[in-house]
N, C-alpha and C positions, 0 to 999 in steps of 0.2 A: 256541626260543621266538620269534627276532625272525624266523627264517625262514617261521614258520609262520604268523606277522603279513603277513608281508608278500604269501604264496599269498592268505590269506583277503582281502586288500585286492584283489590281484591281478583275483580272482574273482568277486567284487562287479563291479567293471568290467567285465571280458568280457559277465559274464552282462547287464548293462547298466546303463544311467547311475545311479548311487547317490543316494539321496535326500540332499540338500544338508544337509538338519538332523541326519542321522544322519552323515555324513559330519565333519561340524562336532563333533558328542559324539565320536567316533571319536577325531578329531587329537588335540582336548586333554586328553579324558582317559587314552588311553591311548598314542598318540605320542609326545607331549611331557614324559610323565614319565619318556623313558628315553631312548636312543640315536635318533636320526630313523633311517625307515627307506627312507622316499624325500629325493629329492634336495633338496625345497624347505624341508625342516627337519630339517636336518644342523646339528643342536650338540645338546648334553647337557646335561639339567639335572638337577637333585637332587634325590631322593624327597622331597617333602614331605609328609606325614599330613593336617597340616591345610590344604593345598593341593586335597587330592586329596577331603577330605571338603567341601569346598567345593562343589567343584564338582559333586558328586553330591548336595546336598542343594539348591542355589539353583534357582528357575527356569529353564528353558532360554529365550531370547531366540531364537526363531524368526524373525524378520521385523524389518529395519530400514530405512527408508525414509523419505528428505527430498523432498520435491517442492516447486520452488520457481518463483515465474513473475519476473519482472524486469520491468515497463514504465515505459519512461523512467525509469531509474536506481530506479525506486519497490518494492523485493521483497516480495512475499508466500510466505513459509515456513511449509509444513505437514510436521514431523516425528511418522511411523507409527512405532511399535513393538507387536510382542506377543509377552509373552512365556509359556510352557506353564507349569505344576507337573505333571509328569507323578507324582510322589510319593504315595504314601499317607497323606499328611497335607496341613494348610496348612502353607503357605512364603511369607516375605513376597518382595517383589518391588521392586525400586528400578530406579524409571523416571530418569536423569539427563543432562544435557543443556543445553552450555554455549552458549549465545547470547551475539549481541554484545551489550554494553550499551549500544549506541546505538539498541537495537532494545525496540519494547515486545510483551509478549503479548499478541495478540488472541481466544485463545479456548483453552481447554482440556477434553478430553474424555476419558473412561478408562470404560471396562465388565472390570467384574470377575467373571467369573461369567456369570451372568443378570440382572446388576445394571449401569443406567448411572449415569454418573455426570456433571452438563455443568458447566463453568465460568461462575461470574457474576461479573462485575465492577463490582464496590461501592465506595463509600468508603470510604475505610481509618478503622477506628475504635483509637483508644488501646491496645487490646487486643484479639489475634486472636480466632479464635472457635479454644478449644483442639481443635474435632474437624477440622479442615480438613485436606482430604485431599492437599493441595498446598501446598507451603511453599516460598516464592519467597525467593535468599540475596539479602540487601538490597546494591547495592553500591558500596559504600565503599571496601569493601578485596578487590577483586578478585580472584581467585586463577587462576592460570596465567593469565593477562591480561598479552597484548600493545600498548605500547601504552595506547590506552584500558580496552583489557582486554575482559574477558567477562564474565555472569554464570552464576550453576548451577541451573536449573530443576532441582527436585528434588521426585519424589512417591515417597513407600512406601504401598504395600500388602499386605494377605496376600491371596493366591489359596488358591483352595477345593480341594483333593486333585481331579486327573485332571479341573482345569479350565483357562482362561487368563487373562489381563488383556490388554486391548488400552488402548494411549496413544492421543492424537491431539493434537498440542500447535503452536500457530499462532502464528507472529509479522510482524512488519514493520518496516520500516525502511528509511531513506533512503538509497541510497550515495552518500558522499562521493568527489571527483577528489582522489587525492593523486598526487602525482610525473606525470602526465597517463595515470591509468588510473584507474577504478573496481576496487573491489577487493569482489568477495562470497565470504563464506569462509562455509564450513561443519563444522561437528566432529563426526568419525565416533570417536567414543569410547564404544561400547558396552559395555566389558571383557570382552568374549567374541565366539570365532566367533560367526559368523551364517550363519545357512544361506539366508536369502534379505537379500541387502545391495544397498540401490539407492539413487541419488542422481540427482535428473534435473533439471537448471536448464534453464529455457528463456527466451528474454531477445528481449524487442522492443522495437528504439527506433527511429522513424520516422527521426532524421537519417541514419540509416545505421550501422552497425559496423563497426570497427576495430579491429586489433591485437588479436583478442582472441586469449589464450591460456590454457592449462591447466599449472601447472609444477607441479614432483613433488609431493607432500605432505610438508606441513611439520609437522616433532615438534615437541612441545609444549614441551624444553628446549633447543630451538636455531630459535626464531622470527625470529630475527633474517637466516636464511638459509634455513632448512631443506630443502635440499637439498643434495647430494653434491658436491661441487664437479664443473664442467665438465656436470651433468646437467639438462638443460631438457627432458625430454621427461616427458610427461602421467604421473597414474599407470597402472600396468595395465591394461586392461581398458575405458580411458576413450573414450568417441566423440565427438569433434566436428564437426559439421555447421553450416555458418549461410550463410544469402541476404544478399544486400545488408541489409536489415533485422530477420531472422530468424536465431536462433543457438538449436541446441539439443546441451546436453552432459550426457553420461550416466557414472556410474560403478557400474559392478555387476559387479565383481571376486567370483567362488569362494570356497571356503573353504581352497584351498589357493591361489589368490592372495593371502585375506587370511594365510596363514601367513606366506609369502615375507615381508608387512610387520610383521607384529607377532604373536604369536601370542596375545597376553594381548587382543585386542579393541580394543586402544587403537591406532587406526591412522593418524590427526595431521588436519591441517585440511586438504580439500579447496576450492581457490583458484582462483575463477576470473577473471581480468583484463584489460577492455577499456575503448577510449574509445568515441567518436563523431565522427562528422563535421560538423564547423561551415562554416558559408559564412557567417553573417550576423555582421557585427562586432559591430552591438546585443546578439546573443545569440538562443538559441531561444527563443520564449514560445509555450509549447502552451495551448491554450484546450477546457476541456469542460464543459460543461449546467454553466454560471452559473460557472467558478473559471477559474484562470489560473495557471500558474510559470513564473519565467523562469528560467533559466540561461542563467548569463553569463561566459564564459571564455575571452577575447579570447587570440590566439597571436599571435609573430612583431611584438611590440614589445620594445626596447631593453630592459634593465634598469634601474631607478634604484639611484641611488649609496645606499649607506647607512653609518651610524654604527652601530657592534656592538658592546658591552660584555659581555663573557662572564665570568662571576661563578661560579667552581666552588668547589664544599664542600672543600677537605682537611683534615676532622677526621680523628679517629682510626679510628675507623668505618669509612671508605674505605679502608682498608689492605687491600691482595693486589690481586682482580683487578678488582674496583670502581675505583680509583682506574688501573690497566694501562688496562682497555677504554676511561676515558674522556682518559685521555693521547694512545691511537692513535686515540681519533676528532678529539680538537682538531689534532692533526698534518693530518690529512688536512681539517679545514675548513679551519684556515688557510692551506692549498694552495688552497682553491676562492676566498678573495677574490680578488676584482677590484681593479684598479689603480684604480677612484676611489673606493673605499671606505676606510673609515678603521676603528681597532678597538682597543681595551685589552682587560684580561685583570685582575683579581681572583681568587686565592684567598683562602678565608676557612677559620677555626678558631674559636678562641679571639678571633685578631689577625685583622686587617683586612688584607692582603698586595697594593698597588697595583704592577702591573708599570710601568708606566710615568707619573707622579706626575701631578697636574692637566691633562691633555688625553689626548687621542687621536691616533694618529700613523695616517700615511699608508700603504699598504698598497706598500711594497719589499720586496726579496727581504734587504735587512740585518733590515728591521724581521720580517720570516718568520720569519731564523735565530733574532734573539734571544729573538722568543715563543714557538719550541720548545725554546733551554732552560731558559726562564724556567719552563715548563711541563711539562718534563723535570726539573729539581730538586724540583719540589711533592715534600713527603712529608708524611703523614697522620700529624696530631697533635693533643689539645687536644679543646676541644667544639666546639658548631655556632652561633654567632652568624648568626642569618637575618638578623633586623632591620636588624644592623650592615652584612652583607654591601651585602644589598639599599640602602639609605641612601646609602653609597658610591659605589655605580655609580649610582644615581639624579641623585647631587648632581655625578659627573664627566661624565656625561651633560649632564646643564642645563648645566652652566655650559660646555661645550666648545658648545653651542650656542647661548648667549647672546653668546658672546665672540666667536665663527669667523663668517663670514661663506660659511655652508654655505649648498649650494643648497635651494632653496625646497620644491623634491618631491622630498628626500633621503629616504628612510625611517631614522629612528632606533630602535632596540631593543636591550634585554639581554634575553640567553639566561643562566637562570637553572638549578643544577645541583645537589642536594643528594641525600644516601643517608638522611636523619634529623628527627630533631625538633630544635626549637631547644629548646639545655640553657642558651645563654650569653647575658646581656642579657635583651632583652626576651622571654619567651618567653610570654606572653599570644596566645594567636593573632588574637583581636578588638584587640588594641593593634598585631599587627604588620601585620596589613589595612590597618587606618586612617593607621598613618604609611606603608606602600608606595603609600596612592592619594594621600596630601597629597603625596607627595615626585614622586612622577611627574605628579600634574594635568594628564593628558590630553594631553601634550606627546609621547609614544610609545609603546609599548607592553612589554609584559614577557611573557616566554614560558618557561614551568617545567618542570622536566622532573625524575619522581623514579625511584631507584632502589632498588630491595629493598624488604620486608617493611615497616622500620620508619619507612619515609615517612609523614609526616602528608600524606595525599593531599588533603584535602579543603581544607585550607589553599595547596597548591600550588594545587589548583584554583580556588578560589575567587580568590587573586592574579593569577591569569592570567585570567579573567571579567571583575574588575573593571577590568583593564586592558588591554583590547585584546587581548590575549595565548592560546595557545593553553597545554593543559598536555599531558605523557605522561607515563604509569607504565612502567616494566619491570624484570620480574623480575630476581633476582641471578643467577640461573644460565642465563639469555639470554644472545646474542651482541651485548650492550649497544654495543659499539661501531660495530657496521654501523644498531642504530636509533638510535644517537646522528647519525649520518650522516647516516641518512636522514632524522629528523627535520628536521637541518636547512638539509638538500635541499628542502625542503616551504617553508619559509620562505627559505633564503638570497639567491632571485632575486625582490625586488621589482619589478613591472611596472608596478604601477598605485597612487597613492594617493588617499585620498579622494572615493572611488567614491559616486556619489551616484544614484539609480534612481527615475523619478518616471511617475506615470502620472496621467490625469488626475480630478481628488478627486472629481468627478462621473458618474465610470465605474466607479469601484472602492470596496473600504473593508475593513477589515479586514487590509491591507497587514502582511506579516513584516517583519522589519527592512531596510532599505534605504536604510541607509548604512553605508560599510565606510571603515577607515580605509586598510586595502592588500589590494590583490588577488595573491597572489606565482604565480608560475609554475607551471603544473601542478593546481592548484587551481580552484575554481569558486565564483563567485557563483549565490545561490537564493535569489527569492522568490518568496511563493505569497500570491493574494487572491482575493476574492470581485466578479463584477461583478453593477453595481446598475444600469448602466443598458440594459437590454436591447431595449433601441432600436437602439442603435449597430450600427454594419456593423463596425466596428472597434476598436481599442484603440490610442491613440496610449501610445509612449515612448521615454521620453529619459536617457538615460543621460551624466553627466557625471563625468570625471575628470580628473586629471593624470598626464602623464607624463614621462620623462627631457627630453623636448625640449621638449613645449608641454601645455597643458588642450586639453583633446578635449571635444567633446558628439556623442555620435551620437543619433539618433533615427530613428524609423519608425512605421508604422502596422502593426498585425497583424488581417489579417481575423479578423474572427469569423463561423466556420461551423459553427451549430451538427451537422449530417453530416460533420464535418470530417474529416481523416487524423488526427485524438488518439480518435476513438469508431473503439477497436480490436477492438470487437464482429464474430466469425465470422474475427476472423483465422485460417489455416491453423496448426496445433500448440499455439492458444492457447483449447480449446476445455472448459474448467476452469471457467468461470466469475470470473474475476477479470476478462477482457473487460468484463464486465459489468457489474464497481465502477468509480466515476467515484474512478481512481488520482490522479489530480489534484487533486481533493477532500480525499483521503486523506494525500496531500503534504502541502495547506495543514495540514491539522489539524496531523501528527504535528510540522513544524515549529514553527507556536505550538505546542504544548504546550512543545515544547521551550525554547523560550522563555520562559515564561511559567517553567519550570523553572530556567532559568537567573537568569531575574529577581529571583525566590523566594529560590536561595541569595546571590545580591547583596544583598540589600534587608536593612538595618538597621531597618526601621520595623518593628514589631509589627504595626499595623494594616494596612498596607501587603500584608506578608506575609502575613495571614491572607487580604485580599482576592484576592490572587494564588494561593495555595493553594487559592481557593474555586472563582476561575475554571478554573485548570488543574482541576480535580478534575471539573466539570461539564463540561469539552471531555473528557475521558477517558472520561466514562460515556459521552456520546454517541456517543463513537467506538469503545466497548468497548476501549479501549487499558488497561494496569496499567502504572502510573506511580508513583511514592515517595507518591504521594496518593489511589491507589486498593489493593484487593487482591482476590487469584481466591479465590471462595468457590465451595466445589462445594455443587453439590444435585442429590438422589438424583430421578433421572426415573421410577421404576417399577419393580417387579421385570418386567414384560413389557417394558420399551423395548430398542428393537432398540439391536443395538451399532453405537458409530461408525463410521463409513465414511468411505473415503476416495476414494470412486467415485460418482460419478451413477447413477442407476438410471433409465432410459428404459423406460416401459411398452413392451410389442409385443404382439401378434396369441399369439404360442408364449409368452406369460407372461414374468413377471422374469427379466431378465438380461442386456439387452443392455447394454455398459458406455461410458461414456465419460469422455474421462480427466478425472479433478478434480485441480486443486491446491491446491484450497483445500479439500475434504476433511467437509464440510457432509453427512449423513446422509439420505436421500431419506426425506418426510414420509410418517408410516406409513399404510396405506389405499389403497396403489395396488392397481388389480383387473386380473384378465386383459383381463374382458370389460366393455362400456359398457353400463349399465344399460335395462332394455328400455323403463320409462316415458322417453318422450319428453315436454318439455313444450311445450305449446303459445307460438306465438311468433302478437308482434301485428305490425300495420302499422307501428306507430311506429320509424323505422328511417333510418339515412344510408347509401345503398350508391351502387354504381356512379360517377358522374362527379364530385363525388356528388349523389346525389339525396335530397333530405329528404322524409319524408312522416310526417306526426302527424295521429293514431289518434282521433276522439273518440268514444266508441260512444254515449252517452249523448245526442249529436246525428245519430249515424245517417249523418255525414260526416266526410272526411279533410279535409285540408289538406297543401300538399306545396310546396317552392319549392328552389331551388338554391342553389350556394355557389360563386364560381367564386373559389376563392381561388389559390394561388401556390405552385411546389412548392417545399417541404419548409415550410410552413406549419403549425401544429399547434394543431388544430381543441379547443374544451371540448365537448364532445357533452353530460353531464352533471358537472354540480357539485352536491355536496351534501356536501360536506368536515364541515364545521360541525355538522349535525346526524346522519346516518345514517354519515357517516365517509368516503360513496362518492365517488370523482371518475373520471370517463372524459375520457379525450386520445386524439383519432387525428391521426396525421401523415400529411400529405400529400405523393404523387410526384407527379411530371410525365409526360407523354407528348407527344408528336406530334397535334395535331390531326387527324381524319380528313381526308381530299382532299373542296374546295367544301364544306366546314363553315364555320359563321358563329364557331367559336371559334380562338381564338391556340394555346390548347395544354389539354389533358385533364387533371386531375390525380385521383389516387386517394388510398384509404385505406392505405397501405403497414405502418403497426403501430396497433395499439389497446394502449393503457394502461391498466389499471382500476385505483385503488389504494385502499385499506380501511384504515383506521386505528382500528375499531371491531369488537370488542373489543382487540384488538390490529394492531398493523402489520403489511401484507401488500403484496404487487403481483403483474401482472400482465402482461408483455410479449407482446403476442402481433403473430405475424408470417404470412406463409402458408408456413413453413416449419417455423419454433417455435415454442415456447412457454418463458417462464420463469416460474417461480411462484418465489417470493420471502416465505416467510409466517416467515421470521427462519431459515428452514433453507433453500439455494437449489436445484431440481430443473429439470432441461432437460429438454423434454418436445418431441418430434417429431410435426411433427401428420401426418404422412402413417401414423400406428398410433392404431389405436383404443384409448383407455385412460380411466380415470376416477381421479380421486385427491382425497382428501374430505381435508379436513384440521378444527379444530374450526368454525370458523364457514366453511368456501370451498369447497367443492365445483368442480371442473376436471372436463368429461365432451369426450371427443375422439370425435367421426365422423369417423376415418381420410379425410382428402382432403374431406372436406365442410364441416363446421361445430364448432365450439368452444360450450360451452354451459355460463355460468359461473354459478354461485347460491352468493349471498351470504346467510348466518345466514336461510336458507329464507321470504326475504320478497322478496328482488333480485336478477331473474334476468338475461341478457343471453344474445342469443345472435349469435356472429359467423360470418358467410357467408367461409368459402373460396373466392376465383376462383383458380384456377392455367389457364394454357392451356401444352399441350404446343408450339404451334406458335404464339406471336401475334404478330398483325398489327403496323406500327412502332407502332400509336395503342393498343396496348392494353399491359396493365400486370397482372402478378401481384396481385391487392390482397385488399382485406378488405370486407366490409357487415359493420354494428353495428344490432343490432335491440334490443330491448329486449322482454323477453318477461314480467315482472311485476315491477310497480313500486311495490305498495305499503308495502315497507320505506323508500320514498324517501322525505323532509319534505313538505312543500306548502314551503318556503323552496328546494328544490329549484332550479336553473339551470342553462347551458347553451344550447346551440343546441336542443337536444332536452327537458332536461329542465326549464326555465319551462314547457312545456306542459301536462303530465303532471295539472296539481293545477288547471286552469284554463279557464273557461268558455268559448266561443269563439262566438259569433251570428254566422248568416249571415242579413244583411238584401240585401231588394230595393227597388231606385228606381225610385218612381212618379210618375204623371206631373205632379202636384204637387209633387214636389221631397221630400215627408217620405217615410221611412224606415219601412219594413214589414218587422215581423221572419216570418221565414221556418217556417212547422213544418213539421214533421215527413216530411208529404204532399206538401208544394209543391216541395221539391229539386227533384224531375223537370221540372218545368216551369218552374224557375228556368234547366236546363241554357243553351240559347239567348243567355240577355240579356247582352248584355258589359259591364254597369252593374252587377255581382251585386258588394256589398260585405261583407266580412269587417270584424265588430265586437270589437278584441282590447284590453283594458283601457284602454276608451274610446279607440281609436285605431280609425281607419276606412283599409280596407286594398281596392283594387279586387281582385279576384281572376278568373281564369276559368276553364271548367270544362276539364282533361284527365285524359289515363288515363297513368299509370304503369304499369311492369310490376317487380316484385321476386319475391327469392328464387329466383332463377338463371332468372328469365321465367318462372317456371312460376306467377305468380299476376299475374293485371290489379286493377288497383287507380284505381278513381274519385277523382279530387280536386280540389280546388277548388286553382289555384295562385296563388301570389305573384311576382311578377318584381320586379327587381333587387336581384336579393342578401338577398329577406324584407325588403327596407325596409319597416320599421313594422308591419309583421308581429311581428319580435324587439325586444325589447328594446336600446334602444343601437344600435349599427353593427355592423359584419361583425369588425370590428379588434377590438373588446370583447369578442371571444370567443377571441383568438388567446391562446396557451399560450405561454410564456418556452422552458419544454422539457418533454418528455413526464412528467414528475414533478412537472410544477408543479398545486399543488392552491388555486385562487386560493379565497379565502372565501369572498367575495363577489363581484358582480360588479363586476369594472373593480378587484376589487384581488390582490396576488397570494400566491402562500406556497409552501412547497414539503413535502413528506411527509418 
C-alpha cells in the first residue's frame, strides 16, 4: 500500500506539475494519517476518525493571501482567502485571522455563492444586530497575544454545495520603533494546507532603509524567540529585494514546504524588521495636501541616570515557571544597570517585602550580588496585595527623591510585575487607580507588565496610562523571560526627558500629543496635525528637551511642497492604489483616535467620557476605522454583485483583463465595456487648454470672450466651483516649461492633472493625468488612458478615446470634456498636458464659480465708444464692424473691461475661434484677482469664493 502511494505520487510528477490544491488534499488527508512517505513528512501519527472526517467534510481553503503596502512606517493590510465546499451539501466555513490589536479594520468583504456581502462601519449600539455576519472578539483579554497581543477577526458562514466563499478583510496600523527596528508581523494561521499561499510586503520610506531583515517564523508558544537557536535565516521560500528606498518581500512557500513547517496549517508569524535613516536631529517631518508627522528619534546621545524600583508579585500563583522566568530575567537587568543609576527591589504577597529599607542604593557590583540573592530566595506564597505593593514603592520612591540631592534629568520609575488579581487590601480597582495616581502625582512614571490568563489587564493598563507608563501582557507558556528582557531593553536607556515639540498655533491645529516625559533609546516620538495656513512656504519647529549633560532646543524650518518627495503617487512596485491615500492623513487620524481612546479609559468624568466616546466615534466613521466605539455591519449588495476583488481591472481594446497589482483590494465599479460608446457628444468653446488659454462661450450673444492666465508652476487653478449647490468642483494643476527662444514670456505652464470631484448624490473623484486616470466613487479603479474604455457607474459616466480625450458626464446634466496633448518628441518649451472644455453645463447652479464657471449663467455686453464719450451697446450685426476700433469695451457686472479682437485656435488647432480678449490676467473681467482662484491642493473644494473646504 505505502509503495503504491508513493508510484502514484511519483507519477503525478513525471507526468507534470500537480495541481497545488490537490496536492494539499493529498498530504493531509491521506499522508499524514500514516507513516510519511516522502522525506519532508517523516513522523507518524495516529488514526483519528474524527480527524479524518473532519477534514472530508469542512471546506477546502484554496487561496490565502496577505498583501500589504508600508509608507512611512504607516501599513495598509489586505488579507484574501477563499475557500471551496466541493460537497454535496452546505458546509459552514470559518474565515479567522489574528491582527495586531494596535491595528483597526478598515473594510470587510465576503461573497458567498452569487451573493456579496460589504462591510459598514457604524456606531456601536448597546446591542449587536443578532444577524451579523462578522463578529469582531472584543479585546480585553487577548488570546495568544504577545506582548500587547492580538485580536481574532472571526466570520462563519455556510457555502452553498459545489460553490465557494471568498474573504477580503482590510486593516491598518501604525508601526511603532522598539529596540531601533520597526517590527510588521503577519499571522499565517489558516489550519490547513493551502494550495495557493502568498505574502507580499512592500515598504517605502523616502529616508532611506536599513537593517532590514526577514528571521524564521515564529510559533505561537515560544514568541519570545521563536526561532531555533543559532538560526537567522528567512523562512523557505522568502525573497527579498529592496533599493535605497524600495523594499519588497514575498513569502509563497508549496504545499510541501508548508509540510516541512507545520502540517496542521498553523505555520507561526511572518516578521519583518527594519529602521530608517536619519540625518536631521529635529527629526523627519513629512508634509502632504494640508497634514504633517513628525518623527523624532534622536541617536548617539548619553543616557540619563535613573532611579528604578522594581515591585514583583510572589503570591502563591507565581509558583513553578512563572516566578523561574522572571528570576532569570531580573538577573540579567540587573547586570544591564549602569554605574549612575540607583534601584531597590520589592516583593509582595500577602506582606510587603523591602530589599533594602527607606532609600535606594547605588548601582556596585556588592550591591548586584546581594539583589540576586535577595531575588534568588523569593518564593511564592500568600495573596496579591497591589495597592499595598504599589504604595510602597511609590512612597520609597518620593521620599529617596525629596531627601537625595539627584540630578535634575535623572529619570525616576518602577517596573511593576504581577500574574493576578488583587485578593489582599484594597481590591477595588477604581480605589487602587485613584491611590496609584495620588501617590505618584506626576513626579515619575510606572510601567506594568502582566503574566498569564488571570491578569486583570485592563487595570494594569489603565495604571500605566494614567501614569506615564507603558503596560505588557504575555502568555504563560511564552519565553516570558527574554520578553521580560526585552521589555525592559525598551525602556532601560533613558536619553531624553521632557520632550516638548511646538510648531507655530497659526500654522497648525489639531496637534497629537506633544509632550513626552522621556524618550528611551530605540523608540520614536510621533506627531501628526493639520495645517491652516496655507500661505506659508514652510513649517517652522522647535523641539526642546533635556539631557544627561544640558537642555537642548533644536529647530528648523520644513519646506512645504505641495509635489513634494511624500506624494508617493507612480512610485515603481507601489502601483495598488494606496500611493494615492494621502497616508499621512491616515496617520493623523488613526493616532487621535487612539487617543481620544486612551483619553476615554483615563477619564473618570461621565460627561467627559461620553464627549470623548462621541468624538472618537465620529473620527472612526469618517475614517471607516472599528474602534471599541464603532462595529462592521455587513449588507447584502445583490444577488448579481460581482465578487470581491483584489486586483484592479484596467479596460483594453481585447476586453477585461488586463491586471494591475492592488493592495488594497477594492473591486473595479461594475459597467466597464469593451468598446467607447459611438454617440459622441458635442463639446463647446467654453474651455482652458494649451498655455493656458481661456476662451468663454456666449451663444446667445453670437461672441466669445477669451484672455489668459500666466500663473506659476505647480499652481492649482478653480476652473469650476459649484461644491455647494450641484456638488461639482474642477482643479487643474499647473507645470512649467522653458519659454520658447525671443518670446515675451519667463517660462510656459500647462495643465498637467484635472480634478473633478462630485459629492452629489454621493462622494466621487476624479484624477485625471495624460497617462491615467483614477476614478474614486467609494470603490478605487486605475484607468490608462492610452485604451479606449467606458465605465458608467450610478450618477458618473468615464468614456476614454484611446490617446485623445477623456469625456466625463455627471448624473447626465454635466459634461466636461478633457483634450490629451502627449508629443512623442517635444521641444524643451513643451510639456505633456491636458485642455478642459466643458461640453454641457446645465446641471451647474447660476451660483456656479470659478475661472470658467462665474460665466456660464451670465450676461456679458459688448459696447462701443463714441465720439461723445457715451457708451453704445453693440447688436447682434454690428460685431463685424466693431472688429477694427481698439476702444471696443466689455460690460461684465457693471464692470467695464477694454478688450480687443483675436483669433484663437483650439482642440488640437483644428478649430479657429473669434474672440474678443482681456489682457492682464482677465483683470476685471473675473471676479477678484488671479490669487482668488488658487486651490490649497487638488481636493480642495472652496464654497464660495475666497473661502476654502476640502471633499
Amino acid at each position: 500500500m505505502i509503495l503504491w502511494l508513493w508510484l502514484c505520487w511519483g507519477f503525478s510528477i513525471s507526468a507534470g506539475q500537480p495541481d497545488s490544491e490537490l496536492m494539499a488534499r493529498y498530504l493531509e488527508e491521506k499522508l499524514l494519517s500514516d507513516y510519511s512517505i516522502v522525506e519532508q513528512v517523516a513522523r507518524r501519527v495516529p488514526r483519528q476518525a474524527k480527524f479524518l472526517q473532519r477534514l472530508e467534510t469542512r471546506p477546502r481553503m484554496s487561496e490565502f493571501t496577505v498583501k500589504s503596502t508600508i509608507i512611512s512606517r504607516y501599513a495598509f493590510t489586505t488579507v484574501s482567502c477563499t475557500m471551496v465546499n466541493s460537497g454535496s451539501e452546505a458546509r459552514e466555513a470559518v474565515f479567522e485571522m489574528q491582527i495586531p490589536a494596535a491595528a483597526f479594520i478598515s473594510n470587510f468583504t465576503m461573497s458567498i455563492g452569487n451573493k456579496t456581502y460589504y462591510g459598514e462601519v457604524t456606531g456601536k449600539e448597546k446591542k449587536n444586530s443578532s444577524d451579523d455576519k462578522a463578529r469582531h472578539k472584543k479585546p480585553p483579554s487577548p488570546t495568544n497575544g504577545r506582548e500587547n497581543g492580538y485580536e481574532t477577526f472571526k466570520a462563519s458562514v455556510f457555502i452553498p454545495r459545489k460553490m465557494q466563499a471568498r474573504f477580503l478583510l482590510h486593516y491598518e496600523e501604525l508601526l511603532q520603533r522598539r529596540l531601533g527596528k520597526y517590527e510588521y508581523t503577519v499571522s499565517i494561521r489558516p489550519q490547513q494546507l493551502v494550495g495557493r499561499l502568498r505574502v507580499e510586503v512592500n515598504i517605502l520610506e523616502n529616508s532611506g532603509i536599513i537593517a532590514l531583515e526577514v528571521p524564521p517564523l515564529r510559533n505561537s508558544k515560544h514568541k519570545g524567540n521563536g526561532k531555533v537557536e543559532g538560526d537567522v535565516s528567512p523562512p523557505p521560500s522568502t525573497v527579498v529585494g529592496h533599493t535605497k528606498t524600495l523594499a519588497k518581500v514575498t513569502f509563497n512557500p508549496s504545499v510541501v514546504e508548508q509540510t516541512r513547517i507545520a502540517r496542521n496549517g498553523i505555520l507561526g508569524d511572518f516578521i519583518i524588521r527594519y529602521d530608517v535613516n536619519r540625518e536631521l536631529s529635529v527629526g523627519d517631518v513629512q508634509i502632504l495636501n494640508g497634514y504633517f508627522v513628525h518623527y523624532f528619534a534622536p541617536t548617539d546621545l548619553p543616557p540619563l541616570p535613573k532611579n528604578v524600583v522594581f515591585v514583583l508579585d510572589s503570591s502563591a500563583s507565581m509558583v513553578g515557571t512563572k516566578l523561574k522566568q522572571t528570576k532569570e530575567a531580573l538577573f540579567t537587568i540587573l547586570q544591564d544597570l549602569r554605574p549612575e543609576d540607583h534601584f531597590n527591589i520589592i516583593g509582595f504577597s500577602n506582606r510587603i517585602k523591602v530589599w533594602q529599607q527607606d532609600r535606594l542604593v547605588p548601582v556596585t557590583p556588592n550591591n548586584i550580588r546581594d539583589a540576586k540573592k535577595y531575588i534568588h530566595n523569593m518564593s511564592p506564597t500568600g495573596g496579591t496585595n497591589i495597592n499595598g505593593a504599589i504604595q510602597t514603592g511609590a512612597k520609597l520612591l518620593n521620599d529617596y527623591i525629596a531627601q537625595n540631592d539627584i540630578d535634575a534629568r535623572s529619570v525616576s520609575l518602577i517596573i511593576f510585575l504581577t500574574d493576578g488579581r488583587p485578593t489582599v487590601g484594597e481590591t477595588q480597582s477604581s480605589k487602587i487607580l485613584s491611590n496609584t495616581k495620588d501617590a505618584i502625582h506626576d513626579k515619575f512614571c510606572l510601567f506594568t507588565i502582566g503574566i498569564g490568563n488571570d491578569v486583570d489587564h485592563k487595570l494594569l493598563e489603565r495604571m500605566a496610562l494614567e501614569n506615564c507608563g507603558m503596560t505588557r501582557h504575555f502568555q504563560e507558556d511564552e519565553d516570558a523571560a527574554s520578553l521580560l528582557k526585552g521589555f525592559y531593553d525598551e525602556i532601560g536607556t533613558p536619553l531624553l526627558s521632557d520632550i516638548r515639540v511646538d510648531y507655530p498655533e497659526d500654522n497648525v491645529e489639531q496637534v497629537t500629543q506633544n509632550f513626552f516625559p522621556n524618550y528611551f533609546n530605540g523608540s520614536e516620538i510621533i506627531i501628526a496635525g493639520k495645517l491652516i495656513n496655507h500661505t506659508s512656504d514652510s513649517l517652522h519647529v522647535e523641539v526642546t528637551a533635556s539631557n544627561s549633560k544640558k537642555y537642548i532646543l533644536l529647530k528648523t524650518d520644513v519646506a512645504i511642497d505641495l509635489p513634494s518627495r511624500n506624494d508617493i503617487r507612480g512610485v515603481p512596485g507601489l502601483e495598488d492604489g494606496k500611493g494615492d491615500k494621502n497616508y499621512i492623513e491616515r496617520a493623523w487620524s488613526y493616532l487621535t483616535i487612539k487617543e481620544l481612546l486612551n483619553s476615554h479609559l483615563k477619564s473618570d468624568d461621565n460627561q467627559e467620557k461620553d464627549y470623548l466616546m462621541e468624538k472618537a466615534k465620529s473620527m472612526a466613521l469618517a475614517y471607516n476605522f472599528v474602534t471599541p466605539f464603532t462595529v462592521l455591519k455587513m449588507r447584502e449588495a445583490g444577488v448579481h454583485s460581482e465578487p470581491p476583488q483584489e486586483e484592479f481591472i484596467g479596460p483594453s481594446t481585447d476586453g477585461i483583463g488586463e491586471k494591475l497589482q492592488s493592495l488594497q483590494g477594492h473591486k473595479a465599479p461594475p459597467g466597464i465595456r469593451r468598446q467607447q460608446d459611438k454617440q459622441r457628444i458635442k463639446v463647446s468653446k467654453t474651455s482652458a487648454d494649451g498655455d493656458p488659454h481661456f476662451v468663454i462661450d456666449f451663444p446667445s450673444n453670437k461672441f466669445s470672450v477669451c484672455f489668459n492666465i500666466d500663473g506659476e508652476p505647480g499652481d492649482i487653478l478653480r476652473l469650476v466651483s459649484d461644491h455647494k449647490e450641484s456638488g461639482v468642483t474642477v482643479n487643474g494643476q499647473l507645470i512649467g516649461a522653458p519659454a520658447p527662444p525671443n518670446g515675451h514670456k519667463k517660462h510656459r505652464t500647462y495643465f498637467s492633472t484635472i480634478t473633478i470631484l462630485s459629492n452629489k448624490p454621493e462622494r466621487s473623484y476624479l484624477e485625471i493625468t495624460p497617462k491615467r486616470i483614477i476614478l474614486d466613487d467609494g470603490e478605487r479603479l486605475l484607468l490608462s488612458c492610452d485604451r479606449t474604455a467606458v465605465v458608467r457607474s450610478k450618477s458618473l459616466e468615464v468614456s476614454i478615446a484611446a490617446n485623445s480625450n477623456v469625456t466625463v458626464t455627471i448624473r447626465d446634466t454635466i459634461s466636461f470634456v478633457i483634450l490629451i496633448h502627449r508629443y512623442k518628441k517635444p521641444a524643451p518649451y513643451q510639456r505633456n498636458h491636458l485642455g478642459f472644455y466643458i461640453s454641457n453645463s446645465k446641471g451647474l447652479s447660476s451660483d456656479s464659480h470659478g475661472l470658467l464657471g462665474q460665466f456660464l449663467n451670465h450676461e456679458v455686453k459688448l459696447l462701443q465708444e463714441s465720439l461723445n464719450t457715451s457708451h453704445q451697446q453693440v447688436g447682434q450685426n454690428q460685431t463685424e464692424a466693431l472688429k477694427p476700433n481698439p476702444t471696443n469695451t466689455l460690460s461684465v457686472k457693471g464692470r467695464l473691461i477694454p478688450v480687443v479682437w483675436k483669433q484663437r485656435r483650439i482642440y488640437n488647432g483644428q478649430q479657429e475661434v473669434d474672440c474678443w480678449f482681456a489682457k492682464n490676467n482677465a483683470d476685471k473681467l473675473i471676479d477678484g484677482s488671479y490669487r482668488d482662484y488658487l486651490a490649497s491642493h487638488p481636493f480642495d473644494t472652496g464654497t464660495s469664493f475666497g473661502m476654502v473646504n476640502s471633499l
